[in-house]
Phi, psi and omega in degrees: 000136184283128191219134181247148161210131168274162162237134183206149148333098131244142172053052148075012157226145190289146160226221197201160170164186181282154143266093159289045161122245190253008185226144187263108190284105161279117193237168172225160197116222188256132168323298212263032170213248164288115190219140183218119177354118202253001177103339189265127193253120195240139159315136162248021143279016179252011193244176174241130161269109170288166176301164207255356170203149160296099192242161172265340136223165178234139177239111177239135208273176160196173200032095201203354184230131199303337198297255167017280145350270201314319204278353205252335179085047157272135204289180168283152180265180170257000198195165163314110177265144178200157141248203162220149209271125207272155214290010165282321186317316204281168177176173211258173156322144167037024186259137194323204211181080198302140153284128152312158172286328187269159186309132163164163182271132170253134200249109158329140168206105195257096168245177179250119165259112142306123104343114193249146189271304209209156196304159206209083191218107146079059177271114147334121191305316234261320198268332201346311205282336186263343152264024193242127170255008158172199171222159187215183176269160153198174195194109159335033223269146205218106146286116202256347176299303203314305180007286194260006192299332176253152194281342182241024175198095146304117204260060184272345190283324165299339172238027147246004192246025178292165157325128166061003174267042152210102187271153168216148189161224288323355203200163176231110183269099166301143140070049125207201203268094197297009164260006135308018194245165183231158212194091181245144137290102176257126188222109169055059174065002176243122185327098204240353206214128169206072186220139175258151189319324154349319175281348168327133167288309160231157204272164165324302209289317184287341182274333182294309181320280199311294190302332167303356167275338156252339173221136169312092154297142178252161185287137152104010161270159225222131136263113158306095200282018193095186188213176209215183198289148181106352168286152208202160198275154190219163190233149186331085164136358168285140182240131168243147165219117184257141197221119160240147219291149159089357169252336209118133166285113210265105196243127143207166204262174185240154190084000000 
């Protein structure tokens, strides 16, 4: 059964609960162990939506989709290529999307964040699935001139790791089967993105595997599974939005 839980604002404190329909089920304990309905039902236009888990890192992939792969001539990887995005980065549903201080084209990237459930070190592809506690939207943001700018350093923590480039959201979606999922990008109401996960080079189970052989993943930490043909550049006044079907749409304007 399909269940979204937010993390949100009230009275000037963060809490947690269900998304029911348009009202927000507020509960206490743990998301991600014990928790129980604290009674109180909010509109959720009267709450503010925080980022949907707190993480101790996001871990984001690259070459990761075959589509992709194909059109840039990128060899296969044999392993997970991935860095990680730093937690100034991180950020919620409808909170702006800074312009850098520096010159470059910055770039949209409409991914599916794994939600990882329970601590997680050197996990059986077969077990994988029993550490994941849902999915959520997020979007990738690239200053993408810096990347290559210099020939002997590839600059990637940097030109994914500005202030506000990595929104994720609005909800995090229990029980469902992410090779079913479809993954659209939207810039200022028009499509730019459209692919399904399907196309992954490696699947969830495999990627909560492979990376737990090198680093614990904690419950509320996000493996970012890559991106696919269509990323496209966005301008001061632009609003992106990223939608996958059963989590929701993911909105913010940019500049």
């Amino acid at each position: 059964m399909q269940q979204q839980w937010v993390r949100f604002e009230w009275q000037g404190a963060p809490a947690f609960g269900t998304l029911e329909g348009s009202q927000v089920h507020a509960r206490r304990g743990d998301m991600f162990g014990v928790s129980e309905p604290t009674g109180q039902v909010h509109a959720l236009d009267a709450v503010k939506l925080l980022m949907p888990v707190t993480p101790t890192k996001v871990i984001a992939l690259w070459n990761n989709f075959h589509a992709l792969g194909a059109k840039l001539n990128l060899p296969v990887p044999a392993e997970p290529l991935y860095l990680l995005k730093a937690p100034n980065s991180w950020s919620a549903h409808g909170e702006p999307i800074r312009k850098p201080l520096c010159d470059g084209k910055v770039v949209f990237e409409g991914e599916l964040g794994i939600v990882i459930g329970k601590v997680c070190t050197a996990v059986p592809e077969a077990d994988a699935l029993e550490h994941v506690f849902g999915y959520t939207c997020a979007n990738d943001v690239t200053v993408a001139d810096i990347l290559n700018r210099d020939a002997s350093f590839a600059q990637w923590v940097r030109a994914k790791g500005f202030d506000t480039f990595c929104p994720m959201g609005p909800v995090v979606t229990r029980g469902l089967d992410p090779a079913t999922l479809t993954v659209t990008t939207l810039l200022d109401g028009e499509v730019r993105q459209n692919y399904p996960i399907s196309d992954m080079r490696f699947t969830v189970a495999q990627l909560v595997s492979l990376i737990s052989l090198d680093m614990t993943l904690h419950p509320g930490d996000v493996i970012l599974c890559g991106t696919s043909v269509g990323v496209g550049s966005m301008k001061p006044g632009s609003r992106i939005e990223v939608e996958i079907n059963g989590i929701g749409r993911l909105s913010n304007p940019f500049g």
